[in-house]
N, C-alpha and C positions, 0 to 999 in steps of 0.2 A: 567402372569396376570390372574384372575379371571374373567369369563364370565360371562358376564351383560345383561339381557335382559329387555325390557322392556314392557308392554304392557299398548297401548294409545289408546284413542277411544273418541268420544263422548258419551253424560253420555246416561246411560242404555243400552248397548250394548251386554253388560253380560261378562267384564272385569273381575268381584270381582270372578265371577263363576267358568272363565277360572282359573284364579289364582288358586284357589279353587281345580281345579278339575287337575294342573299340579304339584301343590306341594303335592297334596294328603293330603291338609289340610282342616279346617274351620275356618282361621285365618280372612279372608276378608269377612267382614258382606254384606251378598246378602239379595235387597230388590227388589219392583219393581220401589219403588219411585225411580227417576231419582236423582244423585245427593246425594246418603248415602255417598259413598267413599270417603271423605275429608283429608284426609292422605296416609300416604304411606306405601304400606305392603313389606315386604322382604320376599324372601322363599326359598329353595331348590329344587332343581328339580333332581333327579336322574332317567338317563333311560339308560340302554344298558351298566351300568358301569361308563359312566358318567354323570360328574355334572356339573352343571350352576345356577346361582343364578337369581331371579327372581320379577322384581316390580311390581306391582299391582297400577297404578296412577288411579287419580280421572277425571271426564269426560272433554273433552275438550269442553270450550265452545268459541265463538269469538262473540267480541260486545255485554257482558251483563255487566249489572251495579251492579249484585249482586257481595258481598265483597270476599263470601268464592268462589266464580267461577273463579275472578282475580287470587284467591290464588292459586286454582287447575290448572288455564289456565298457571302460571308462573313457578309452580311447573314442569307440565309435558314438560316445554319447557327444564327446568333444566335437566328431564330425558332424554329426546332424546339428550341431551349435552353430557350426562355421559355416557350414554350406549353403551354396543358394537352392538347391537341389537335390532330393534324394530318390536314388533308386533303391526300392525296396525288391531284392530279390528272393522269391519263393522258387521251390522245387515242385516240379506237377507228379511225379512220381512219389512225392509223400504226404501229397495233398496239405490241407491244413492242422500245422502241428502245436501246443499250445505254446513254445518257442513264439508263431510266428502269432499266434494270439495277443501274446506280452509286446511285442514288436511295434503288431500295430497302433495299439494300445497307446504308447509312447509317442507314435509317429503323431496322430490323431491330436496330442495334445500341444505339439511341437510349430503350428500355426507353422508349416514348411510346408513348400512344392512337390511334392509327393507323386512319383508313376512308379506304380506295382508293376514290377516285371517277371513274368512266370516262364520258368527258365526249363529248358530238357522236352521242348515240346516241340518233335521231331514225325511225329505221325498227325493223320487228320481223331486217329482217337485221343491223343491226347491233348489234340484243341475243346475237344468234346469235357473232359474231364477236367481241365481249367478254371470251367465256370464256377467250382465250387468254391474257388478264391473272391468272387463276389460278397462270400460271407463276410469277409473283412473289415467289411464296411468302409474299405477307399477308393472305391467308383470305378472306373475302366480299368482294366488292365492289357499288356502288351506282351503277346507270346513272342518269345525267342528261342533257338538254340542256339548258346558259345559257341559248341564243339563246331557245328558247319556252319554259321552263321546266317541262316533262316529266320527272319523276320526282325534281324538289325537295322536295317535299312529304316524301316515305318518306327522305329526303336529311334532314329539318331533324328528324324524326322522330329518325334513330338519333345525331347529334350530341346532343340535349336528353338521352338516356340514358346518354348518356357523364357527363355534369355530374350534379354534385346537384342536388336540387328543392329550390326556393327554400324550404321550410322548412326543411328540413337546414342552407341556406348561414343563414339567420336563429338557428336553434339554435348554428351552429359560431362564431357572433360573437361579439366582448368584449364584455360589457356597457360599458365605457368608451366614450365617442365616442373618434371620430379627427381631428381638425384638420390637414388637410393644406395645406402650403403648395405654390402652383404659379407659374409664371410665365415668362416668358423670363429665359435667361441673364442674371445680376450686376444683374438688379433688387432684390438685397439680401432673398434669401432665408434664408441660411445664417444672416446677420447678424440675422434679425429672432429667428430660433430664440435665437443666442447673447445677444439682447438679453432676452427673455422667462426664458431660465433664467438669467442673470446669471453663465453659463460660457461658456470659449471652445472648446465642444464640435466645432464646425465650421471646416474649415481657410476664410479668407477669403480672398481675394486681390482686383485689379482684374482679372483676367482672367478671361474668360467661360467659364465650362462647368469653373471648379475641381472642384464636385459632379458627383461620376458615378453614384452610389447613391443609391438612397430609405432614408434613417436617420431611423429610431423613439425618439422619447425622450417619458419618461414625466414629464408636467407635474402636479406637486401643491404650486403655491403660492396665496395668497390666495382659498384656499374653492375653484378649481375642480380638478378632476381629472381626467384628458384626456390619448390619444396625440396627439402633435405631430409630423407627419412631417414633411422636408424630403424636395425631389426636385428632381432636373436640370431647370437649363431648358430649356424648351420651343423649339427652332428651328424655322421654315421648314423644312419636308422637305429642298427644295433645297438646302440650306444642312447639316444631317445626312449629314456624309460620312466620321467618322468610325466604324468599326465598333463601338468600346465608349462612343459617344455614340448611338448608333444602339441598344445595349442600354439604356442613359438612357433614354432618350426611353419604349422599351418599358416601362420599372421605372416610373416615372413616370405611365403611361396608366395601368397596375395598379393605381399608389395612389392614384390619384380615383377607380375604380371601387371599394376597399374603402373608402375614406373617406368620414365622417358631414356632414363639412362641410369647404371648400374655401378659403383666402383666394388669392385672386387678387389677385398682387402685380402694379402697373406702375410704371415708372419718369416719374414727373412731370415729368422734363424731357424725356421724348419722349412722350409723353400716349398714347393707347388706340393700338395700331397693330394690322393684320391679325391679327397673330400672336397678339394678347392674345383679340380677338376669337373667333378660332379655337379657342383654350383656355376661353375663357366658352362657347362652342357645345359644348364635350365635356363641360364639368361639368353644361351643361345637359340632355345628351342621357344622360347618367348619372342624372338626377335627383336630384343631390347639392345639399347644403344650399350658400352662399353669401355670400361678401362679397367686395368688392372694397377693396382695399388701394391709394391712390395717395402711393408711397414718396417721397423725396427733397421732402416738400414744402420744407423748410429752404432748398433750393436756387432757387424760388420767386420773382420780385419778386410781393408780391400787395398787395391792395387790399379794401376792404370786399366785392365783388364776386365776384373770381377762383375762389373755392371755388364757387360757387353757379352760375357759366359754366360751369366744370371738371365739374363735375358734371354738368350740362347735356349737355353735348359727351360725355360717355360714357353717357348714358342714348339719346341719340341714335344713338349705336353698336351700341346692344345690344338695341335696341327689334324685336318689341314684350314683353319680360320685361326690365321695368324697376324692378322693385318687387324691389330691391336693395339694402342697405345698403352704401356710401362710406362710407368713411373716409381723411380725409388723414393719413399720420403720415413718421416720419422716425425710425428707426432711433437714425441717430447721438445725434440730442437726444433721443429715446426717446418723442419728443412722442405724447403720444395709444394707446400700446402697451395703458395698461390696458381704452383701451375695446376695442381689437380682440376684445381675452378675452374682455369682458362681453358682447359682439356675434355674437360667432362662438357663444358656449352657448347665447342668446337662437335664433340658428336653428336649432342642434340641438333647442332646445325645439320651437321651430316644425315645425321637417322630420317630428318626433313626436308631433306633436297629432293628439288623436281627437277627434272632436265628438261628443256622442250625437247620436241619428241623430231624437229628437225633437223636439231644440235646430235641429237642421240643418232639416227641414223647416219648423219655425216660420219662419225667418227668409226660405231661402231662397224656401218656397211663396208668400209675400209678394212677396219681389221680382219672382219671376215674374208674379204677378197684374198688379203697377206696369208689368212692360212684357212682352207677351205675343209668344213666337215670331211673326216673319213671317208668313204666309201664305201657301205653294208652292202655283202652282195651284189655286188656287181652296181650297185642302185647307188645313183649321187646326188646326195643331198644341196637344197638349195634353202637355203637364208634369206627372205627377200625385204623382212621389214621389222623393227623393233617399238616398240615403247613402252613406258612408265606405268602401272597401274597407280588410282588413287587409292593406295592403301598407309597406314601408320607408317610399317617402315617401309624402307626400300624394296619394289618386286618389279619385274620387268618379264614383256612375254615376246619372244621371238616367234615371226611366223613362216612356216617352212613346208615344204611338199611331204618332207617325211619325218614329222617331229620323234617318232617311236626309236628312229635310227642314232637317235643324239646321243655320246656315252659321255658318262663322267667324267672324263680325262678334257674335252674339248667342254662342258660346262663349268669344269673349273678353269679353264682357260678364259673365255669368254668372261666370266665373274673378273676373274685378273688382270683384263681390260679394261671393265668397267673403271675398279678402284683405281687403276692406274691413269685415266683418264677425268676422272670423275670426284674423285676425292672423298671414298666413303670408310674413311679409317674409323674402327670400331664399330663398325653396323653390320653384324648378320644382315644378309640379303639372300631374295627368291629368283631363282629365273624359270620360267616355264617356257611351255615350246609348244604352238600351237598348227593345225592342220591351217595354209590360208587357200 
C-alpha cells in the first residue's frame, strides 16, 4: 500500500507552507489571509530513500455558517478517514486555541497515527512555550518552522517510522500486476473494464462521475493474468466540490500509487486537455509503468495522417517523457482492446527489467566514450561505472569524479540511451550520479 499522510489544522497555521516546504514544491498558494486553501494538494515527499505522498487540506473550522468552511471542515474529516497519517499542526504563537481543543478531540477518537506538529517555532523561547501543547493530550510533539525549515528534518524522520520500509511494502505485494485505469470523468473507463471481461460488472451511464470507488477485478483471459482496477475520474480541484467525490479522487490517487501499470484514458473528441496532463504528471511522479489510451476514436473523421498528428500533439504535451506507447481504440467497436493487454504486460515487463550490471557497462561505458560529459570549468568529468539499483521501477547510478557537474541536457541524453538500448518504453526512470 501507499503512504498517506495528511496534514490538518485550523486555518492559518502555516499548513500550505509546511506542505510547501516537504514536498519541495510551490504548488500550495501561501497567504496570510486565513482560509486561501479551499482544495486539496497532493505531493511527494522523498527523504532518506524513501517515499510517501502527502495532502495539504484546508483549515479546520467548527460552528461556522460560511459555505466554503462546511466544505473544508467535511473534506478534512474525509482525510483523516483515508489517511494512514496525520499531522496535526498547531501554531506556538497562539498557544492552545479551543479550535485546536475540538481538533484534538476528534483526532483522539479517530484510532489514527497521530504527530502534533508545533509550527512557527523559530527561537529557543518559543521551544520553551511549546510545552503547553502537552495539554492536548496526544503525547510528544515535534517543533518546526515552514518558513526556514528548522526542525524538518527529525519532522521527516519520525513520519518514515510511522510507514513500513520499502522492503516490507515490496514483500506485502501480490505478485499479480495491477493494471489500473485512470482518467477524467466518462472518458469510458468503467466501459473499457466491461469491454475486456465481456460483463456488465460496472454501472455505465452518460453522466460524469457514475464511479465513485476504485473496484478490483481479477483478469484471466487469453494467457494474461492481472488486477484490473477502475477509479473515479479525475477533475480539476476546482471543480471537486462534492464531499464523496472529493473521497474519489482520494481512492483514486491511492490506486496509481499501488498500481504496476496505468492506462491513461482521454477522450479523442476533446484530445489531451490540462487535466489529462496533470494525471500523466502524477503517474509519472509515482514512477508507474504507462500507456496512454485515446478512446472514442470511432467518433473520428480521420485520414491516412490524423493518428500520426494526434499522436504528435500529445507527445508534444507530455514532453520531455515521451517514449510512451498510444494507442487509438474505441470501446464500443472494441477496436484495438486486445493490444491494450498486450501493451500494458509488455511495460510491466519493462517497469521490471534488470540489466546485468556487466551487459549495462558494456553498452552504456561506450556510449559515454561517443560523447563525453561537458567540461565545467575548466574541470573534466569522468564516467567510470554504471548499475541498476534494486528498486520497483527502473533507477540506475552512475559513478563519476565530479557528479555535481552533470547537467540536464546530458542526463536526458544518457536516459535516451538507456531506452534506446534497453527497451524501457513507458517506464518513467531515475538516474542518479554518485562521487566514486
Amino acid at each position: 500500500m501507499g503512504n498517506l499522510a495528511a496534514i490538518i489544522g485550523r486555518p492559518n497555521v502555516g499548513k500550505s507552507t509546511l506542505f510547501n516546504r516537504l514536498t519541495g514544491s510551490r504548488e500550495a498558494i501561501v497567504d496570510e489571509q486565513a482560509g486561501v486553501t479551499r482544495d486539496r494538494h497532493y505531493g511527494k515527499v522523498e527523504w532518506n530513500g524513501q517515499e510517501f505522498s502527502l495532502i495539504d487540506t484546508g483549515g479546520y473550522v467548527i460552528n461556522s455558517d460560511d459555505v466554503f468552511e462546511e466544505e473544508i471542515r467535511q473534506q478534512v474529516m474525509l482525510a483523516i478517514e483515508e489517511a494512514d497519517l496525520i499531522l496535526f499542526l498547531v501554531d506556538v504563537t497562539c498557544g492552545v486555541t479551543d479550535l485546536e481543543e475540538g481538533i484534538a478531540n476528534i483526532l483522539r477518537r479517530s484510532n489514527k497515527k497521530i504527530l502534533l506538529v508545533v509550527n512557527k517555532v523559530d527561537t529557543s523561547e518559543r521551544q520553551y512555550d511549546a510545552t503547553v501543547f502537552y495539554g492536548l493530550g496526544l503525547g510528544d510533539y515535534y517543533t518546526v518552522s515552514s518558513v526556514n525549515g528548522s526542525g524538518t528534518g527529525d519532522l521527516l524522520d519520525a513520519i518514515l517510522e510511522q510507514f513500513p520500509a520499502r522492503e516490507q511494502i515490496i514483500e506485502e505485494r501480490d505478485e499479480l500486476p495491477r493494471i489500473t485505469i485512470v482518467g477524467r470523468p466518462n472518458v469510458g473507463k468503467s466501459s473499457l473494464i466491461n469491454a475486456l471481461t465481456g460483463e456488465s460488472r460496472h454501472i455505465v451511464t452518460p453522466l460524469a462521475g457514475t464511479t465513485r470507488d476504485t473496484t478490483e477485478t481479477l483478469y484471466n483471459k487469453y494467457g494474461h493474468l492481472f488486477y484490473l482496477v477502475d477509479t473515479a475520474g479525475l477533475r480539476k480541484k476546482g471543480k471537486v466540490s462534492e464531499d464523496v467525490e472529493f473521497y474519489s479522487v482520494m481512492r483514486a490517487i491511492r490506486a496509481i500509487e499501488n498500481s504496476d501499470v496505468c492506462l491513461l484514458m482521454i477522450d479523442a473528441t476533446q484530445g489531451m486537455e490540462a487535466q489529462d496532463q496533470n494525471i500523466f504528471n502524477l503517474i509519472q511522479r509515482n514512477r508507474k509503468g504507462m500507456v496512454i489510451l485515446v478512446n472514442k476514436w470511432d467518433l473520428i473523421g480521420k485520414d491516412t495522417h490524423t493518428a500520426k498528428q494526434y499522436q504528435t500533439a500529445i507527445y508534444e504535451r507530455i514532453a520531455p517523457f515521451t517514449d510512451v506507447p498510444v494507442i487509438f481504440t474505441s470501446v464500443v467497436t472494441k477496436q484495438r482492446l486486445q493490444k491494450v493487454l498486450e501493451t500494458a504486460m509488455e511495460v510491466h515487463q519493462n517497469r521490471t527489467r534488470r540489466i546485468p550490471t556487466h551487459q549495462l557497462n558494456e553498452v552504456m561505458l561506450k556510449v559515454i566514450n561517443d560523447y563525453h560529459p561537458p567540461a565545467v570549468k575548466g574541470k573534466h568529468i569522468k564516467i567510470k561505472y554504471v548499475t541498476q539499483l534494486p528498486t520497483l521501477a527502473p533507477s540506475f547510478v552512475f559513478f563519476c569524479n565530479l557528479p555535481q557537474y552533470i547537467r540536464e541536457p546530458y542526463k536526458r541524453y544518457l536516459e535516451n540511451k538507456l531506452r534506446e538500448h534497453f527497451h524501457f518504453s513507458g517506464v518513467p526512470m531515475q538516474l542518479f550520479f554518485r562521487n566514486k
